[in-house]
mmCIF file of the N, C-alpha and C atoms, coordinates in Angstrom:
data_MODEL
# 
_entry.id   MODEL 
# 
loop_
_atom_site.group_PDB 
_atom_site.id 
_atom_site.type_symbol 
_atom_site.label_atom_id 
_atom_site.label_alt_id 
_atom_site.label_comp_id 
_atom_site.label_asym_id 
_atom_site.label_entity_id 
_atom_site.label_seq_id 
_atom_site.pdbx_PDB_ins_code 
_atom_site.Cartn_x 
_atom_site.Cartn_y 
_atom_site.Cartn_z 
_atom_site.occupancy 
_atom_site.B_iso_or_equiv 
_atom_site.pdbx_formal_charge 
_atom_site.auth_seq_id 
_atom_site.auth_comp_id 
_atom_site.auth_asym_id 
_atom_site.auth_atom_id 
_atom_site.pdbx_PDB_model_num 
ATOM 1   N N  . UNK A 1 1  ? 34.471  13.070  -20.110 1.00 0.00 ? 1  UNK A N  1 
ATOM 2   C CA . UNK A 1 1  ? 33.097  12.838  -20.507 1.00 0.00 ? 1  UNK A CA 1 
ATOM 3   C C  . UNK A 1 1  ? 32.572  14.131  -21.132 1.00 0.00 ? 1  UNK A C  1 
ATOM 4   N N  . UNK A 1 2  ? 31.959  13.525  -21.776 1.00 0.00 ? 2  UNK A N  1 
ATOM 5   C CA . UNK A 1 2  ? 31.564  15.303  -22.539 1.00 0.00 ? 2  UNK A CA 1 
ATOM 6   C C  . UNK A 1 2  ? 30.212  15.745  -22.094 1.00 0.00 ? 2  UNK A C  1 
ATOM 7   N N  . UNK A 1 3  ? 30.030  17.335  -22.406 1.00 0.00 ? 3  UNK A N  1 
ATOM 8   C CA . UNK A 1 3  ? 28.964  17.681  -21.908 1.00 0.00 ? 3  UNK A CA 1 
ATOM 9   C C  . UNK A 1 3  ? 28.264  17.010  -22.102 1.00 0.00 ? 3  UNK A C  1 
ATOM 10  N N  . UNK A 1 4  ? 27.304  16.611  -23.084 1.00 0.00 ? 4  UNK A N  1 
ATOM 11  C CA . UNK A 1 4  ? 26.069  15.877  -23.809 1.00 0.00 ? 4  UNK A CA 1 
ATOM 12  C C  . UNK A 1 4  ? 25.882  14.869  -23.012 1.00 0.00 ? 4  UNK A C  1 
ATOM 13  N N  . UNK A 1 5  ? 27.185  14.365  -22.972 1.00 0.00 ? 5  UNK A N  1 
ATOM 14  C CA . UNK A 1 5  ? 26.980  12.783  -22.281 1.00 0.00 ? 5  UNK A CA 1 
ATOM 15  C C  . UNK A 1 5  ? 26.236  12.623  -20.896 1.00 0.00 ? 5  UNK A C  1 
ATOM 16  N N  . UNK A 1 6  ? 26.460  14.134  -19.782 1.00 0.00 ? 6  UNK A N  1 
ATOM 17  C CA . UNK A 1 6  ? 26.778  14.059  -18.745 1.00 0.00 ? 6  UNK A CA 1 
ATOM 18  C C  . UNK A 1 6  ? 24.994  14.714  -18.571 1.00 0.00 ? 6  UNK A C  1 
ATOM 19  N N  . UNK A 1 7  ? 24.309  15.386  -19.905 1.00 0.00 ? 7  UNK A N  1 
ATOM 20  C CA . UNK A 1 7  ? 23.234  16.228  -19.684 1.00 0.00 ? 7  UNK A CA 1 
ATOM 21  C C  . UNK A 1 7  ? 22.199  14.633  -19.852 1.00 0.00 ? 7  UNK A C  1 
ATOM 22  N N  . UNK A 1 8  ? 22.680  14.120  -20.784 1.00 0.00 ? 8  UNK A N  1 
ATOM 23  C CA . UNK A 1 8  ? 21.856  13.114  -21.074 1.00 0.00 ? 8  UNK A CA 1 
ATOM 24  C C  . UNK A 1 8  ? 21.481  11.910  -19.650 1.00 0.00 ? 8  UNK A C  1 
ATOM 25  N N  . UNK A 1 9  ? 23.123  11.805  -19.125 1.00 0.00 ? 9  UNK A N  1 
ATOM 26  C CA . UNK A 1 9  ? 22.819  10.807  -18.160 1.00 0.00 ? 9  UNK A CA 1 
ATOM 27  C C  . UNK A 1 9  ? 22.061  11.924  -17.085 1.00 0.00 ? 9  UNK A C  1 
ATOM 28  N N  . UNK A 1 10 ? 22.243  12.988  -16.852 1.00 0.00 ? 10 UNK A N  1 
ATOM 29  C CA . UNK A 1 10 ? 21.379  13.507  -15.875 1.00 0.00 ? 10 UNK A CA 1 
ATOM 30  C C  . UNK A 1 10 ? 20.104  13.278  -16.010 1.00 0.00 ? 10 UNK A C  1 
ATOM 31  N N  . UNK A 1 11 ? 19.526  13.513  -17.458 1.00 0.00 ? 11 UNK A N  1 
ATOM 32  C CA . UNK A 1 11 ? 17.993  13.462  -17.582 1.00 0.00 ? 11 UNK A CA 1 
ATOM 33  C C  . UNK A 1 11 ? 17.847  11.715  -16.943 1.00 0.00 ? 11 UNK A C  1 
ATOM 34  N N  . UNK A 1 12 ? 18.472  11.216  -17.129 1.00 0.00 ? 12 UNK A N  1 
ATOM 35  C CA . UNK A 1 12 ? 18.256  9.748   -17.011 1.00 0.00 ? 12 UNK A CA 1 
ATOM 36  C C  . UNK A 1 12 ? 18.210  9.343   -15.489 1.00 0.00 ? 12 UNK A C  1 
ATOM 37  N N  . UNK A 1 13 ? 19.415  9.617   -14.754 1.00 0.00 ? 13 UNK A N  1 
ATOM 38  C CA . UNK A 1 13 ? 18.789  9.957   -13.253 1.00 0.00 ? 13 UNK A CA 1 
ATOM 39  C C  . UNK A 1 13 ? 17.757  10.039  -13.256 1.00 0.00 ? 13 UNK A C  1 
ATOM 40  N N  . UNK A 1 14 ? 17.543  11.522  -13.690 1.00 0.00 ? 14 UNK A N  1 
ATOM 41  C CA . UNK A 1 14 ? 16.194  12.291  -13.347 1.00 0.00 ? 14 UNK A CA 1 
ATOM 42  C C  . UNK A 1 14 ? 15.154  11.626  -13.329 1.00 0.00 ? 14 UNK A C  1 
ATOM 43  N N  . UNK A 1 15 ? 14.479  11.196  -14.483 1.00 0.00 ? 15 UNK A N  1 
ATOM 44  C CA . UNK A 1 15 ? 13.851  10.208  -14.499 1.00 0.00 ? 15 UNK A CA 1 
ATOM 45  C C  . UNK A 1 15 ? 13.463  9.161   -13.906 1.00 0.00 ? 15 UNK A C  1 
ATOM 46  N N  . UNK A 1 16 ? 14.701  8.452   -13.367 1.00 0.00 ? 16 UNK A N  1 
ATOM 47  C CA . UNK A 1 16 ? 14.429  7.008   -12.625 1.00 0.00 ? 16 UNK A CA 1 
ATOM 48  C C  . UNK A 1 16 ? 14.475  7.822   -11.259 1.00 0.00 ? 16 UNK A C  1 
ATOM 49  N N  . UNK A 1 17 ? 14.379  8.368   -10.733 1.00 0.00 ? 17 UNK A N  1 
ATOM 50  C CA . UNK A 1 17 ? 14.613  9.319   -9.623  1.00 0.00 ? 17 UNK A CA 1 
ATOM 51  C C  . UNK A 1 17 ? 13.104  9.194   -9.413  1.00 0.00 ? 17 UNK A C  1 
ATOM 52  N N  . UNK A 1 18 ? 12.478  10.074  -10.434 1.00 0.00 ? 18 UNK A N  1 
ATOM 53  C CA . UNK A 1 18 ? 11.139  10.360  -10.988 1.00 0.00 ? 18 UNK A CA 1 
ATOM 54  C C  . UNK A 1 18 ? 10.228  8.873   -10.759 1.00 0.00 ? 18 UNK A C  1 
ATOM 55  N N  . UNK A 1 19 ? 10.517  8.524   -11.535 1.00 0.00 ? 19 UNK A N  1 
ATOM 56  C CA . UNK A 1 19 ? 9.913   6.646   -11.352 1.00 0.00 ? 19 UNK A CA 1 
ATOM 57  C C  . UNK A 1 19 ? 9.830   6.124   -9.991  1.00 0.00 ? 19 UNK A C  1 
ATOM 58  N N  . UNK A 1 20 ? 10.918  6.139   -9.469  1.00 0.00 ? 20 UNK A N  1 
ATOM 59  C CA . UNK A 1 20 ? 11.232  5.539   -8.250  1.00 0.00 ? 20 UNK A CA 1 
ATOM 60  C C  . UNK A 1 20 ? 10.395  6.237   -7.318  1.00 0.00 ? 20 UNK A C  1 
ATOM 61  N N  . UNK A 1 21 ? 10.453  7.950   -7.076  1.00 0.00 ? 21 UNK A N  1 
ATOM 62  C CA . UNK A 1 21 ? 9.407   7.889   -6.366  1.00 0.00 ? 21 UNK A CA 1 
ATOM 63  C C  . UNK A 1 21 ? 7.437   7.595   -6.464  1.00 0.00 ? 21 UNK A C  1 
ATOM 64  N N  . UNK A 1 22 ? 7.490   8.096   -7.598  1.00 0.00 ? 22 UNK A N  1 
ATOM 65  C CA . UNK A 1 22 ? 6.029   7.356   -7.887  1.00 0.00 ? 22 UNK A CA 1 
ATOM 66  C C  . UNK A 1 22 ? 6.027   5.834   -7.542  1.00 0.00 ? 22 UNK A C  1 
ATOM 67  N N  . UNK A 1 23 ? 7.122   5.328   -7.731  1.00 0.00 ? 23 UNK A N  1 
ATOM 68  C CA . UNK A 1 23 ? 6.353   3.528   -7.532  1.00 0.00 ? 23 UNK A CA 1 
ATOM 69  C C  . UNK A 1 23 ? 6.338   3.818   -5.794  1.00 0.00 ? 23 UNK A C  1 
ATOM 70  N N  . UNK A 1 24 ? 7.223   4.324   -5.089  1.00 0.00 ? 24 UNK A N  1 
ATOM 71  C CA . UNK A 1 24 ? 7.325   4.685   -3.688  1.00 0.00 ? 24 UNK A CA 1 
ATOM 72  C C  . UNK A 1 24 ? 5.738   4.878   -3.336  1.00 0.00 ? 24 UNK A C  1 
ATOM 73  N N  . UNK A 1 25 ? 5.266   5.788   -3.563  1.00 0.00 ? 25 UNK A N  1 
ATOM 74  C CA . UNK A 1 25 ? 3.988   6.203   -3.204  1.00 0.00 ? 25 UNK A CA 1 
ATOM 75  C C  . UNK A 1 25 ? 2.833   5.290   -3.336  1.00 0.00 ? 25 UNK A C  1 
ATOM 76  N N  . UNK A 1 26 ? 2.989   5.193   -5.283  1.00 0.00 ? 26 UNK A N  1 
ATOM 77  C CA . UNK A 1 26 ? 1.693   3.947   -5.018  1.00 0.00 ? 26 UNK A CA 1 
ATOM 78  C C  . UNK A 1 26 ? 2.112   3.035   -3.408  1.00 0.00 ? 26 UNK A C  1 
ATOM 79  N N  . UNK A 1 27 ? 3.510   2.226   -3.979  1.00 0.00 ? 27 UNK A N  1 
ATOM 80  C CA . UNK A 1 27 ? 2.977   1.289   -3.114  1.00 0.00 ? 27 UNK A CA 1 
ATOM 81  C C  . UNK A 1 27 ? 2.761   1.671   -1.550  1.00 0.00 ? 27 UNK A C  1 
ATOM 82  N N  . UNK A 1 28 ? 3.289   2.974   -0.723  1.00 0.00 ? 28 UNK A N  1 
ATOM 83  C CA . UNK A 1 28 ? 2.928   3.099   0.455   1.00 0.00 ? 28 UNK A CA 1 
ATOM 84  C C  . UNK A 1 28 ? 0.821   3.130   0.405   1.00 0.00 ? 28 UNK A C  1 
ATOM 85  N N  . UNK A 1 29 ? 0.955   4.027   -0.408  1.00 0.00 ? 29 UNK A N  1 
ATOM 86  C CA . UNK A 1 29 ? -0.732  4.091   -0.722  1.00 0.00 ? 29 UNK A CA 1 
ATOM 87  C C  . UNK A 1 29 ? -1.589  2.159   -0.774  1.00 0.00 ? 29 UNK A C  1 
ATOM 88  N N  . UNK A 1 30 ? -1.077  1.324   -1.524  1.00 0.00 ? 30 UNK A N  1 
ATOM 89  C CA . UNK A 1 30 ? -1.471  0.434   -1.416  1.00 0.00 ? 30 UNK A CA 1 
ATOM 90  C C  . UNK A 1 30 ? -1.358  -0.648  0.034   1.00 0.00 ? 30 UNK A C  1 
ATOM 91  N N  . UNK A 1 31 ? -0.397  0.113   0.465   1.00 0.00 ? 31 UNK A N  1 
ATOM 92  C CA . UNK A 1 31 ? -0.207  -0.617  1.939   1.00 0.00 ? 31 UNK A CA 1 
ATOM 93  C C  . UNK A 1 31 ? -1.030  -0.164  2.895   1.00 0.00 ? 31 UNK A C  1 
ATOM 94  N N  . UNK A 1 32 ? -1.408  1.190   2.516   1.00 0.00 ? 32 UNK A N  1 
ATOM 95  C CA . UNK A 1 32 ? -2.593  1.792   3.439   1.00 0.00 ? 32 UNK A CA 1 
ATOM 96  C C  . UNK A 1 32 ? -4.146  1.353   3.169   1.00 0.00 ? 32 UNK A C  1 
ATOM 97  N N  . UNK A 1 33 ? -4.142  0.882   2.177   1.00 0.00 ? 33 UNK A N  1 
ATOM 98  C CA . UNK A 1 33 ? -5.509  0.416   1.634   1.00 0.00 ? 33 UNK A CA 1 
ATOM 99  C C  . UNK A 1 33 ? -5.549  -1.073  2.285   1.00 0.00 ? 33 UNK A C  1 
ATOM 100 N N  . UNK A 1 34 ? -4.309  -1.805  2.068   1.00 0.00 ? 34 UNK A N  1 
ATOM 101 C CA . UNK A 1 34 ? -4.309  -3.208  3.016   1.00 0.00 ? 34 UNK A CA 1 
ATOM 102 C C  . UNK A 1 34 ? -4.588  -2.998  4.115   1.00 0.00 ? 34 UNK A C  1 
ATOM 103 N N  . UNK A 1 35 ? -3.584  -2.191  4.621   1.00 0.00 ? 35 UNK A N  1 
ATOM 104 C CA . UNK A 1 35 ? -4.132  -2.477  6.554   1.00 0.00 ? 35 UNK A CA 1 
ATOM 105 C C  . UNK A 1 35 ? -5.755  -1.870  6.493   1.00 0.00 ? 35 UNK A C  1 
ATOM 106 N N  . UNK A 1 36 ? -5.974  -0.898  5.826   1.00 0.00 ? 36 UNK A N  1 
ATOM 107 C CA . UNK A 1 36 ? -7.668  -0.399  6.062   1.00 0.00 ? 36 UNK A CA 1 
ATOM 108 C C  . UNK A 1 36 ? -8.602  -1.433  5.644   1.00 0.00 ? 36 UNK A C  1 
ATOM 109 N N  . UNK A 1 37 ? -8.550  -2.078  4.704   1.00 0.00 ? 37 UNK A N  1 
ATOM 110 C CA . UNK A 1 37 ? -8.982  -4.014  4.450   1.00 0.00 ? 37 UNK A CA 1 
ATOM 111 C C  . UNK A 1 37 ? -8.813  -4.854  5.340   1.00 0.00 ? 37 UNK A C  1 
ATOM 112 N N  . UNK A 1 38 ? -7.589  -5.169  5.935   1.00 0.00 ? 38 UNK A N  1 
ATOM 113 C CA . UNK A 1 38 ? -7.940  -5.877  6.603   1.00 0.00 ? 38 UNK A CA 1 
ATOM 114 C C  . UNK A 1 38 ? -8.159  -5.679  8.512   1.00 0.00 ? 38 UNK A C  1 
ATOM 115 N N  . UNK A 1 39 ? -8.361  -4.545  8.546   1.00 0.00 ? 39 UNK A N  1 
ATOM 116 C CA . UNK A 1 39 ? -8.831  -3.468  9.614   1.00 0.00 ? 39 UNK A CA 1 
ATOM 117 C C  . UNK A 1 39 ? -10.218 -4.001  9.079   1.00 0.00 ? 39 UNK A C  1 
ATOM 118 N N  . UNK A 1 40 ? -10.999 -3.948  8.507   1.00 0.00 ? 40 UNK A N  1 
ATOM 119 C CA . UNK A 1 40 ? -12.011 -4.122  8.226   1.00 0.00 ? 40 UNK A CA 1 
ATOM 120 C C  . UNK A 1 40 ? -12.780 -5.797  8.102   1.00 0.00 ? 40 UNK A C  1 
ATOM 121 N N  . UNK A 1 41 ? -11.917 -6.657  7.793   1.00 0.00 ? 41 UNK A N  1 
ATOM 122 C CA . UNK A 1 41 ? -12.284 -8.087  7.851   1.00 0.00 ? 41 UNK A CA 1 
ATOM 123 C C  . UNK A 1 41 ? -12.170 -8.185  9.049   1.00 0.00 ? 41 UNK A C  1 
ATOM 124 N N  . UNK A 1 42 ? -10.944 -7.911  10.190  1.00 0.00 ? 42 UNK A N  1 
ATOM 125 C CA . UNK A 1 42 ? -11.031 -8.170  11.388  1.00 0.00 ? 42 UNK A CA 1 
ATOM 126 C C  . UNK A 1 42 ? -12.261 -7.820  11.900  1.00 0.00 ? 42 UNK A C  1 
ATOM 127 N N  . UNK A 1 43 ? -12.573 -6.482  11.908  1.00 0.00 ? 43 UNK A N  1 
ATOM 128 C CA . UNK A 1 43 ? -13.708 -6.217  12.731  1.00 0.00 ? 43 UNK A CA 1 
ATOM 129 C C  . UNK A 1 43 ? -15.029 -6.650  12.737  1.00 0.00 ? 43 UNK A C  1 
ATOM 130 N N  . UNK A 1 44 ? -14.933 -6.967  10.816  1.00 0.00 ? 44 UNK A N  1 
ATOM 131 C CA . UNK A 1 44 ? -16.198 -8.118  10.966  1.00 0.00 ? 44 UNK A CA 1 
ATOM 132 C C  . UNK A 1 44 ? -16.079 -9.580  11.379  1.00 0.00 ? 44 UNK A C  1 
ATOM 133 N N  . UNK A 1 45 ? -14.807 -10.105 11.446  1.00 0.00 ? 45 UNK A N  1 
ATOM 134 C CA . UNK A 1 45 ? -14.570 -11.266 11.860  1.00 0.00 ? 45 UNK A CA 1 
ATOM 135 C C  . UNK A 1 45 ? -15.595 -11.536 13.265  1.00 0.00 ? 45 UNK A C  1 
ATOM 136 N N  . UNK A 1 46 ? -14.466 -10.408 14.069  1.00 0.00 ? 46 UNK A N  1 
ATOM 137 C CA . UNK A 1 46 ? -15.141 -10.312 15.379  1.00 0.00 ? 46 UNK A CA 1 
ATOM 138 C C  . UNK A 1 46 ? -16.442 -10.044 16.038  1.00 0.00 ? 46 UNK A C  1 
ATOM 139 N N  . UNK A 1 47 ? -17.040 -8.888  14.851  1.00 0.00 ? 47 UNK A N  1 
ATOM 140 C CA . UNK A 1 47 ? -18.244 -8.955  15.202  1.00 0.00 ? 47 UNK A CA 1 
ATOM 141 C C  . UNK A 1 47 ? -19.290 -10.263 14.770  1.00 0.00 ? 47 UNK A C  1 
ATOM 142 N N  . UNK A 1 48 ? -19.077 -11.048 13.749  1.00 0.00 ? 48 UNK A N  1 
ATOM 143 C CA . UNK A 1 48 ? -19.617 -12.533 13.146  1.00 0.00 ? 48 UNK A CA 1 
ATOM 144 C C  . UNK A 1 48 ? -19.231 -13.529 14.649  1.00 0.00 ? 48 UNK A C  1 
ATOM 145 N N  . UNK A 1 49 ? -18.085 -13.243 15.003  1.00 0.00 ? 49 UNK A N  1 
ATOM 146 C CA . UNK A 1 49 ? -18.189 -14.503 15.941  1.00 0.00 ? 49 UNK A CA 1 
ATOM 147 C C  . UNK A 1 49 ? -18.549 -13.825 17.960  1.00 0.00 ? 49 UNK A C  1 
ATOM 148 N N  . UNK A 1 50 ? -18.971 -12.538 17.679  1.00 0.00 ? 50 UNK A N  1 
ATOM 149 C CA . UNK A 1 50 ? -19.774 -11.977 18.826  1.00 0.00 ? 50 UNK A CA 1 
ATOM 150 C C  . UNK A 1 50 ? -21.236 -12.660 18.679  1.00 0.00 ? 50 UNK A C  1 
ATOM 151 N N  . UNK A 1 51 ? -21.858 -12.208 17.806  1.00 0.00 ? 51 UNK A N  1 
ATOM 152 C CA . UNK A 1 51 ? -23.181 -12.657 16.872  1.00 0.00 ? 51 UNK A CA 1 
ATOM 153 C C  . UNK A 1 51 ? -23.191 -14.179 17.117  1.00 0.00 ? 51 UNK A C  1 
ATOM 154 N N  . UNK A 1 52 ? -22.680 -14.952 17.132  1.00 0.00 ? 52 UNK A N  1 
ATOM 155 C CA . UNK A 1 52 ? -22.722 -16.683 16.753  1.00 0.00 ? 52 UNK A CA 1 
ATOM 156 C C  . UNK A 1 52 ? -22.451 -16.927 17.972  1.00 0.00 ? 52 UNK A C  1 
ATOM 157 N N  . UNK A 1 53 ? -21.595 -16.579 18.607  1.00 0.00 ? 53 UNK A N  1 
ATOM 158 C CA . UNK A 1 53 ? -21.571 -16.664 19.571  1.00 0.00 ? 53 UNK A CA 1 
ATOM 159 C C  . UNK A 1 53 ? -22.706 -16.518 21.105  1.00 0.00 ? 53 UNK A C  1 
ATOM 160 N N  . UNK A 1 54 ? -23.217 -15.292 20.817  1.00 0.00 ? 54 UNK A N  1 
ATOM 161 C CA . UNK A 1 54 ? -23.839 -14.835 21.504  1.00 0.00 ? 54 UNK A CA 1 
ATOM 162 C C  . UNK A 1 54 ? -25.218 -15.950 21.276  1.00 0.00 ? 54 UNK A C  1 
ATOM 163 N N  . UNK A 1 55 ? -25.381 -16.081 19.763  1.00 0.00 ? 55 UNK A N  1 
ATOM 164 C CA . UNK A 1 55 ? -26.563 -16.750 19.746  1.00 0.00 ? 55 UNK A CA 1 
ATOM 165 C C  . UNK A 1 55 ? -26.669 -18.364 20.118  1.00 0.00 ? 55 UNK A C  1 
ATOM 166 N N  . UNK A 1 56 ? -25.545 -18.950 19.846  1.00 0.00 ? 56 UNK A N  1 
ATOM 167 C CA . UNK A 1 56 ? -25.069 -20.116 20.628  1.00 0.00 ? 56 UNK A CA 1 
ATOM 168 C C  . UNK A 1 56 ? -25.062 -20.696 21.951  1.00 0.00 ? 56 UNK A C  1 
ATOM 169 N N  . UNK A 1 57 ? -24.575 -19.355 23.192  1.00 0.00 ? 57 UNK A N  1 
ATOM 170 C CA . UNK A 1 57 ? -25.107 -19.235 24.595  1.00 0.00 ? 57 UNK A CA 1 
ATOM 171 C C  . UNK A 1 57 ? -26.704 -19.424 24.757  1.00 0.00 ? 57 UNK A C  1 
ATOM 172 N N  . UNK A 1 58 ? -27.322 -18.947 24.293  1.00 0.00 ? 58 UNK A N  1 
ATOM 173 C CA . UNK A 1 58 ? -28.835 -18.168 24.363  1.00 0.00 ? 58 UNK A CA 1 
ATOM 174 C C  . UNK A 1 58 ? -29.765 -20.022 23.770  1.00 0.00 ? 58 UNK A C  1 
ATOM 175 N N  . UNK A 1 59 ? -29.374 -20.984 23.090  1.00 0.00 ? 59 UNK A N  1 
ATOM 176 C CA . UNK A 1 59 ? -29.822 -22.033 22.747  1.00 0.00 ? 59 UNK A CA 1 
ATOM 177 C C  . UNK A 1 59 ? -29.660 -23.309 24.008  1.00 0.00 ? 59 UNK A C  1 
# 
């Protein structure tokens, strides 16, 4: 294989190396934004059916 060949496929690694971890990150980052979403619907879930609840007893 000749040099060139071997500099070229390196950059090319490199690169998808490169790629690969950026898509890595977004998506851990986007998985952290899910659970913090739906960390957040839960808790209003629960607090909506504390509320309805509570006011439901009280009738």
């Amino acid at each position: 294989m000749s040099n060139h060949k071997q500099q070229r496929d390196s950059i090319t690694d490199n690169i998808k190396d490169g790629a690969g971890a950026v898509f890595h990150a977004a998506h851990k980052g986007l998985e952290a934004t899910e659970k913090i979403a739906m960390g957040t619907v839960d808790t209003t879930s629960n607090a909506v059916k504390n509320l309805t609840g509570n006011e439901n007893e009280t009738k």
